[in-house]
C-alpha positions in Angstrom: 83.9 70.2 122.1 80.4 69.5 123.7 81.8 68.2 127.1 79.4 66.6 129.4 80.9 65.0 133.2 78.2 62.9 134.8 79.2 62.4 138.2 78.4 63.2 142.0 79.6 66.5 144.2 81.4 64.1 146.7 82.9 62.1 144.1 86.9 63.2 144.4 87.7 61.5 140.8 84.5 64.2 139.5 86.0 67.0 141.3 89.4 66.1 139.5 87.7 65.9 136.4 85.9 69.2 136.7 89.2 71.0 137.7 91.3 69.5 134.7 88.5 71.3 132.2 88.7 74.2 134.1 92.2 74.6 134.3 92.3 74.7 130.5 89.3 76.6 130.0 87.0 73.8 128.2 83.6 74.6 128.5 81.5 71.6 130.2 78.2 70.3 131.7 78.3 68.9 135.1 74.9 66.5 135.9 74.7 65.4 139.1 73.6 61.6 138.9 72.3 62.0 142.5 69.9 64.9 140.8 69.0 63.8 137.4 70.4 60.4 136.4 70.9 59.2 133.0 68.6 58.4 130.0 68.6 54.8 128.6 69.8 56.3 125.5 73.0 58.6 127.2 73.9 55.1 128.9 73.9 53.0 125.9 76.4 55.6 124.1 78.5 55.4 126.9 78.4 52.0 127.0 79.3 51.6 123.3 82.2 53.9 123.6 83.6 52.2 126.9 83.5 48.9 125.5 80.8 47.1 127.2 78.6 47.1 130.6 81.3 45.6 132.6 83.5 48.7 131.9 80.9 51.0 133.6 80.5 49.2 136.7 82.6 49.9 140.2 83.0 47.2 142.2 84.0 48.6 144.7 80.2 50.6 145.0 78.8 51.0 148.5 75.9 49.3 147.2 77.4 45.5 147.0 74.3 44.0 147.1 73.4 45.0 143.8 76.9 44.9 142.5 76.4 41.2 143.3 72.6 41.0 141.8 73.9 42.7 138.1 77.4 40.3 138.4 75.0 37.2 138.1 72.3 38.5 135.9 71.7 37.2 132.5 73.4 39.3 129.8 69.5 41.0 128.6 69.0 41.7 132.1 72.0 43.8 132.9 71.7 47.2 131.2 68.0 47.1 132.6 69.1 46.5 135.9 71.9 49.1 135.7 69.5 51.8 134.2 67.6 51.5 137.5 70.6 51.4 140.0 73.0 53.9 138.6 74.5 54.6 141.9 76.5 52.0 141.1 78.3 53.4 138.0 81.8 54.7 138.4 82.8 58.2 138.3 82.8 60.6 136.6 81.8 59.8 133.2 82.7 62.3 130.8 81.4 62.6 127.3 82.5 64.4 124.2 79.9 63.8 121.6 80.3 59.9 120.6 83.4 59.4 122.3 83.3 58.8 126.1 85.7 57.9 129.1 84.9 55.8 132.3 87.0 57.2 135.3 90.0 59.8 135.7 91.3 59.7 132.4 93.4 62.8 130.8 95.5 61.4 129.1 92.8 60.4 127.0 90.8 63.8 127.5 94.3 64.9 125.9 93.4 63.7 122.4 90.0 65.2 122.2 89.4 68.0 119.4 
């Protein structure tokens, strides 16, 4: 397993994430998206895996304004606008190769090989 958990240090959901790996002694990558945020290609992977933009987006983000601005854009807008504003992304992200999870999710993590 190649695990990778894009999230931020204050994020509680990351910190849950991080301990769940640990706990079972999985190797991972933490990336700090308020460090190094992601590339257009890591978020259109995750995107394909997660079903769709709409799936990577938490509305309830400080940031409503543009929450509000990438709600009403045109469908060819969108993944621009999100590349640019990925403080808005919910957390943490974890990937495993193609596969990839939005959110606290081990039951899913569970299946993994």
């Amino acid at each position: 397993m190649n695990i990778q958990i894009f999230g931020t240090k204050k994020s509680f959901d990351t910190k849950k994430a991080q301990r769940y790996f640990k706990e079972r002694r999985i190797k991972f990558q933490f990336i700090d998206l308020r460090e190094k945020e992601m590339s257009k290609g890591e978020l259109q992977s995750v995107m394909r895996a997660v079903g769709g933009l709409d799936a990577l987006i938490d509305s309830k983000a400080k940031d409503q304004d543009t929450v509000a601005l990438i709600t009403y854009l045109a469908e060819s807008q969108k993944f621009d606008k999100l590349l640019e504003n990925q403080q808005i992304l919910r957390e943490p992200i974890v990937r495993n190769g193609k596969q990839a999870t939005v959110g606290y999710e081990p039951d899913t993590w569970k299946t993994w090989e």
